[in-house]
N, C-alpha and C positions, 0 to 999 in steps of 0.2 A: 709286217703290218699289224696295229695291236688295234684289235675292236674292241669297242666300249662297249658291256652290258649295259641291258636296260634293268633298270632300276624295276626290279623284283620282288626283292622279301621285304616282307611283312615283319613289324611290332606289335604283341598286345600288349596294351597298358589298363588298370584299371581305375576308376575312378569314383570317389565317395559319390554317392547317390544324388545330397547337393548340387556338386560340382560339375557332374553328367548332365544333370537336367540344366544348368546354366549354358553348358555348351552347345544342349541340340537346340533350346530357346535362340541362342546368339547365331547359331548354324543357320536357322529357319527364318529369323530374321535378316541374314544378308544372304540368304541363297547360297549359301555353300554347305557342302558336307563337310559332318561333326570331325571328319580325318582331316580336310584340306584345312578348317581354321587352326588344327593341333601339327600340323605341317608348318604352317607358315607361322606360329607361335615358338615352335620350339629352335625355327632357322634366326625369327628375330633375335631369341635370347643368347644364341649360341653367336651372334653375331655381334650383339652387345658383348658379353663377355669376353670374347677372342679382344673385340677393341680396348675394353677395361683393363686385359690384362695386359696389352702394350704398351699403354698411356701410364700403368704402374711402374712398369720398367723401364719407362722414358725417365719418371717420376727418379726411383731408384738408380738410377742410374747418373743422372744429375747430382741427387743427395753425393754418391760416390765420387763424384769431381768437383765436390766442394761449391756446387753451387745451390743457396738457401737463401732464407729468408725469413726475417724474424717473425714470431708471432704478432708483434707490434704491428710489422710492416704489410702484414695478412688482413689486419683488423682495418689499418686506415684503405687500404685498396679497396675492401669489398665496402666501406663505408662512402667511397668518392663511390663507386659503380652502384651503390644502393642510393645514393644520395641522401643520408644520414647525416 
């Protein structure tokens, strides 16, 4: 049987003077602590990027099996979706 630790140690990170005071401001405004919104910041971005870096190698991956498209045909697509 393999038990899961509880989620224990501790990060210090520091922060420009700035950018500490914008976060206990943002903190105090929705009622959370300065650690839970740098929690939930640092899972967003790492969660973006893990996705970024999939959709690149979809991207690349495609490129590798020949399948593309011209810059011509980039320009008129996002022209019909922009309506240009």
């Amino acid at each position: 049987m393999v038990r899961e630790r509880a989620y224990n140690s501790r990060m210090e990170i520091s922060f420009a003077p700035d950018l500490e005071a914008k976060l206990n401001r943002i903190a105090s405004q929705t009622g959370k602590e300065p650690g839970q919104i740098v929690r939930e910041l640092v899972a967003s971005h790492l969660d973006h990027q893990e996705w970024f870096t999939q959709e690149v190698g979809k991207g690349l991956a495609s490129l590798d099996s020949g399948k593309s498209i011209s810059h011509d045909e980039v320009r008129h697509q996002m022209e019909r979706i922009l309506g240009s």
